[in-house]
N, C-alpha and C positions, 0 to 999 in steps of 0.2 A: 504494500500500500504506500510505502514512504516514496517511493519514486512517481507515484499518481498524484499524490499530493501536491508535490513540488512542480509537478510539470503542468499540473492542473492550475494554480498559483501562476505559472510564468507564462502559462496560454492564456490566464487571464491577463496579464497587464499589472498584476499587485504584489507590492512590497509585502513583506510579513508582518510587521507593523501594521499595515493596512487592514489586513485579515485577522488580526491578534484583533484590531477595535472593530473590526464589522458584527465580529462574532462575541464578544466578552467575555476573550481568556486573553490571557499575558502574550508575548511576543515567543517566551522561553517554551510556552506549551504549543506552540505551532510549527516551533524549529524542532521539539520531542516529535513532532507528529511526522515530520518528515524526514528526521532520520531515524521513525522505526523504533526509536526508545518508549513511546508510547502511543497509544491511539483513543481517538477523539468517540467518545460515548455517541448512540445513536442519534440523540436531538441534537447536536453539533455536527455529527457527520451531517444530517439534511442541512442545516443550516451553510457550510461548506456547498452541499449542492447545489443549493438555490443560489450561492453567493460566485462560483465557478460559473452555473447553469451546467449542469452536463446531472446524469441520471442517477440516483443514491445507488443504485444496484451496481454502478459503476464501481462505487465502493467497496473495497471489505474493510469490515472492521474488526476483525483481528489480528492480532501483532503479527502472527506470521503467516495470515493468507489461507490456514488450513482449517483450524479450527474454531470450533461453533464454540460461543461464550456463552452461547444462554446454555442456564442448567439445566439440565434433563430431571422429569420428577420421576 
């Protein structure tokens, strides 16, 4: 996800800065997001989508791409 992010960000035209205040988290939490150190909970990932414009499914939001983070009951 960390390389979508960042490229998604530089197809859009915006500084991280930019994206840190569109969305209302820190600058440091969108540079975790995009090197992969962490990833951005669902209401933030759409908010990134709408903020990008490209499709939430586009996304994963898993650290590493494979696995399902909701718990299984």
């Amino acid at each position: 996800m960390k390389m979508r992010l960042k490229a998604c960000r530089v197809q859009a035209g915006m500084l991280i800065k930019e994206v840190a205040q569109a969305i209302g988290v820190s600058e440091m939490t969108v540079i975790n997001w995009e090197k992969g150190i962490s990833s951005p909970e669902v209401d933030l990932g759409l908010k990134l989508s709408l903020l990008y414009k490209i499709p939430l499914e586009y996304m994963d939001f898993t650290k590493d791409g494979n696995k399902d983070r909701r718990k299984k009951a």
